[in-house]
N, C-alpha and C positions, 0 to 999 in steps of 0.2 A: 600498664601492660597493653600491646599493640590486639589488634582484632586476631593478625593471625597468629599471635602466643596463646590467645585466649581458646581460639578453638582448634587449636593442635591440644593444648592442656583439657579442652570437651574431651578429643578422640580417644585419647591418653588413658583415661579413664576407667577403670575398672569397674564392672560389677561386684558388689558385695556378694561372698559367698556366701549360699546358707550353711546356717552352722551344723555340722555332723552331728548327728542324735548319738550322745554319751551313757545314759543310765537306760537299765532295763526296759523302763515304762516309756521311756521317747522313742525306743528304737520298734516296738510293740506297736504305736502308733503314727510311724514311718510306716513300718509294712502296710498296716491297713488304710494309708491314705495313698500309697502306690499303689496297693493293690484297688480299692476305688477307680482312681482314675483311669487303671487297664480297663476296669470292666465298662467303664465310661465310652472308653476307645473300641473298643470291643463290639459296646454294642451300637455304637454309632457305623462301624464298618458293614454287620453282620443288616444292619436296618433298611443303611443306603446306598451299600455301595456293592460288597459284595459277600454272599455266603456259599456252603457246601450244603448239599443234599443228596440225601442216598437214594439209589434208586432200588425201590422193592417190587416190582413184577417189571416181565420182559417184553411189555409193549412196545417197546421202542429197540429190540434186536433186530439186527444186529450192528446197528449205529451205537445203543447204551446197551449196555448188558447189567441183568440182575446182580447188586454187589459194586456196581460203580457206584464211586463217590463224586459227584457232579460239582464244579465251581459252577454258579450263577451268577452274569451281569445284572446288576440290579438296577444302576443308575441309567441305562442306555433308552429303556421305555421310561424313565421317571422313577423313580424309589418314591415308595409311599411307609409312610410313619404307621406306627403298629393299629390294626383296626380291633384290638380285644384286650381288656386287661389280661395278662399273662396267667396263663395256664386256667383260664377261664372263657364261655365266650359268651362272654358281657362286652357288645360295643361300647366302642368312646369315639368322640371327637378324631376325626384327621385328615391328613392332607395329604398333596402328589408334588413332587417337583418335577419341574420340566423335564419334557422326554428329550432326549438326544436327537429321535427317532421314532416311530411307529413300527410295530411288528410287520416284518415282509415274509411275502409267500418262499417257503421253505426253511426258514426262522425255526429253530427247536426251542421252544419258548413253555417257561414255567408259569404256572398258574395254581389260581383257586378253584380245586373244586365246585364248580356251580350246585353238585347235583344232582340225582336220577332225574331222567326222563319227568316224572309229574310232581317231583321234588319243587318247591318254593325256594329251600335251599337245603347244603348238605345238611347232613345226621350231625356230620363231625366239621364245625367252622375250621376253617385256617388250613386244611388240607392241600397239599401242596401236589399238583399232578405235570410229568415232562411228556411233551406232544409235540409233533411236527405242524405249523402254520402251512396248512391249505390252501384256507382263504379271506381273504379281508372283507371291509366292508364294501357289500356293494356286487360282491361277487356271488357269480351263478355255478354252484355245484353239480358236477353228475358224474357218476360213476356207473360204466357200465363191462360187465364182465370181469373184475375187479380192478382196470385201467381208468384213471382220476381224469376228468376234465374240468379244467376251470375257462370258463367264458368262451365255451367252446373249442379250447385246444386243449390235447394233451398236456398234462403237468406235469414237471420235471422229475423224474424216479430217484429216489435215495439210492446211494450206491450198495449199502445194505441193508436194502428192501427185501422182508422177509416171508414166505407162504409157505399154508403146509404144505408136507409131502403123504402123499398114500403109503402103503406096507410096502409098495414095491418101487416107491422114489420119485413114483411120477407129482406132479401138483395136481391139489383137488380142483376137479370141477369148478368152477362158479354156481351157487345157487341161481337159479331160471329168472329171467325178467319176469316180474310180474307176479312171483310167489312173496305174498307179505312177511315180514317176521314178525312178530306183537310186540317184539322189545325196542323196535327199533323208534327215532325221533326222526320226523314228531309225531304223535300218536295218530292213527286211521291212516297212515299211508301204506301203499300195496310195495313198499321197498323190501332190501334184507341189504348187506353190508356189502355185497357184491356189484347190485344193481341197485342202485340210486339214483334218488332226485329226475329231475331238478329242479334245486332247493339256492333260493335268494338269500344269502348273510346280510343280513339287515346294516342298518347304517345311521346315523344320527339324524333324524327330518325326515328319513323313509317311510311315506305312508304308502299303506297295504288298504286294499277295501277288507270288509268284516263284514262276517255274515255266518251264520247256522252252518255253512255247509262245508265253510275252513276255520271255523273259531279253535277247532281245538287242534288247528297245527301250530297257532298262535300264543295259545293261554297261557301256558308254560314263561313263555317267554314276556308275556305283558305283565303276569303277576310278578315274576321277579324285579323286573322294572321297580313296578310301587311297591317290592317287598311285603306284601299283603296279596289274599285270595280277591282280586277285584274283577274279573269276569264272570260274567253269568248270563245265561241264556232264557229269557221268559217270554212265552209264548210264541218260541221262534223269534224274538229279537234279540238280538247281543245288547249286551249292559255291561258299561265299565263304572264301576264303583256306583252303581245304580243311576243311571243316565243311559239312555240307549244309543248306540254308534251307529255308523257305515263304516266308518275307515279308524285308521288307526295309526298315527306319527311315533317311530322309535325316537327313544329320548338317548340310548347312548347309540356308540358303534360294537359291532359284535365279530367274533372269528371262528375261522370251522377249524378245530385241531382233528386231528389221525396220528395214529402213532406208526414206526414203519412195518412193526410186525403187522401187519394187514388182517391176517385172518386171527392174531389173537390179542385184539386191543379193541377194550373198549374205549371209544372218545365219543366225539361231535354225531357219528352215526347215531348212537344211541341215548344219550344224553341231552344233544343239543349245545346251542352255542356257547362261546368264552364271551362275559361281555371285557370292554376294555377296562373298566376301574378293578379287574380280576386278575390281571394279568402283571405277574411278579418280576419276570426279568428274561434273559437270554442264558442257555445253557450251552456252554464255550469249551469248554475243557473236561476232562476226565483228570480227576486229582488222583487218586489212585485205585485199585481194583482190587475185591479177595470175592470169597466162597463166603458169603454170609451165614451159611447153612451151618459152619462151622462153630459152634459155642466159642466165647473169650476163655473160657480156661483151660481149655485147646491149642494152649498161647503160639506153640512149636507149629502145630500143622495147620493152625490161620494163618501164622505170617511163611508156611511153605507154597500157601493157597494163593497169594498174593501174585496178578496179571503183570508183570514187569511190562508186555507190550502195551498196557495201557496205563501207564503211569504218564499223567501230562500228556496226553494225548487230544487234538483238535479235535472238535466236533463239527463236521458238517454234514 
């Protein structure tokens, strides 16, 4: 037989079929090796590439509204492998695949939880929080009269950028420069959410001098670092893990989120920074919309609750 009968008679070739499951007990054991592999696919999708998450408070109105169901890009900053055995939070081992991209200023980007204000870390690990990127590494925050500046300009405004209104429709006030809030990050600053900063987003090799009289704009943020309580102050010297400093190198890069509802989101104002191994993916779309408020066995007047304008809807 010549070369090319031989491999026309290759192409020719059939795959063997698998054989159709006939009795009870094989066909019992089709389903559950199909169903396996979905949840295999499943959760390979939901891991690294892309998931839904609901959004439950209105930080971020009137760009998200309470009841949206959010698609997130996961792989575009990197998709990271699960950091807790499931439904526990016992760390494990894991890793990051390459980023596409790094988060840019006006980015709606999901994340972890850091944390309150003098939290080490959250109550509740794996908490999932949606916020507008501010600012990156390296950038000088201030806000003054509740209008953003980053590196001295104005920052670009959400188109549904949100403030209260008073009983009679006007917008509130701004709190006064120079009147402290005690909630606000990072602790001892004479800020409120109005009048801000300004405040430096640290950056990977950013050193800071250290000392008594800013350690604790700092501490928050060093402790989380080494995940441990490692600052401490004796006899007026600062001490990192019992070694006394002057200065002080961040080891990752960090980001200031705000959500657009301005006056009623808590983010980066009060908390403090996202560092970058926190940060989950990009929120792109609106998958679809209801009244969450509504019980499921409500079946009729959930799905009459249901936002048709924001079904598939871009996010910017």
């Amino acid at each position: 037989m010549s070369a090319k009968e031989n491999l026309k008679k290759f192409f020719s070739l059939k795959k063997t079929e698998r054989k159709k499951p006939q009795t009870p007990k094989e066909k019992v054991i089709e389903f559950f090796r199909q169903l396996f592999f979905a949840a295999i696919a499943a959760f390979f999708i939901i891991t690294f590439i892309i998931q839904n998450t609901r959004i439950p408070t209105g930080s971020m109105e009137d760009t998200i509204l309470v009841g949206d169901f959010v698609l997130v890009n996961k792989f575009i900053y990197g998709s990271s492998s699960p950091k807790y055995i499931p439904f526990t939070e016992v760390e494990i081992p894991h890793f990051r695949l390459p980023a596409l991209r790094e988060p840019h200023h006006t980015d709606i980007v999901v994340f972890e939880y850091p944390g309150d204000r003098d939290q080490l870390k959250a109550t509740e690990l794996g908490v999932n929080y949606v916020k507008r990127c501010i600012g990156t590494p390296g950038d000088t925050i201030l806000i003054r009269d509740k209008v953003v500046f980053v590196n001295g300009k104005e920052f670009w405004r959400p188109p549904h950028i949100k403030y209260y209104r008073g009983m009679n429709g006007d917008f509130l006030k701004p709190k006064p420069l120079g009147y402290g809030d005690p909630r606000i990050f990072p602790k001892g600053m004479n800020w409120n959410e109005d009048n801000y900063g300004p405040l430096v987003v640290p950056k990977k090799g950013y050193t800071i001098p250290l000392n008594k009289d800013n350690v604790e704009q700092w501490r928050t943020t060093i402790d989380r670092e080494y995940g441990e309580r490692v600052v401490n102050v004796e006899n007026n010297v600062v001490k990192i893990k019992g070694v006394p400093v002057t200065s002080y190198t961040f080891k990752k890069d960090y980001f200031f989120m705000m959500g657009d509802n301005r006056d009623d989101s808590l983010d980066s104002r009060f908390w403090g920074f996202v560092a970058r191994d926190m940060v989950v993916g990009q929120a792109f779309i609106t998958l679809f919309s209801w009244d969450r408020n509504i019980p499921f066995s409500e079946l009729f007047k959930l799905l009459g609750s249901i936002r048709l304008d924001r079904v598939l809807k871009l996010l910017h």
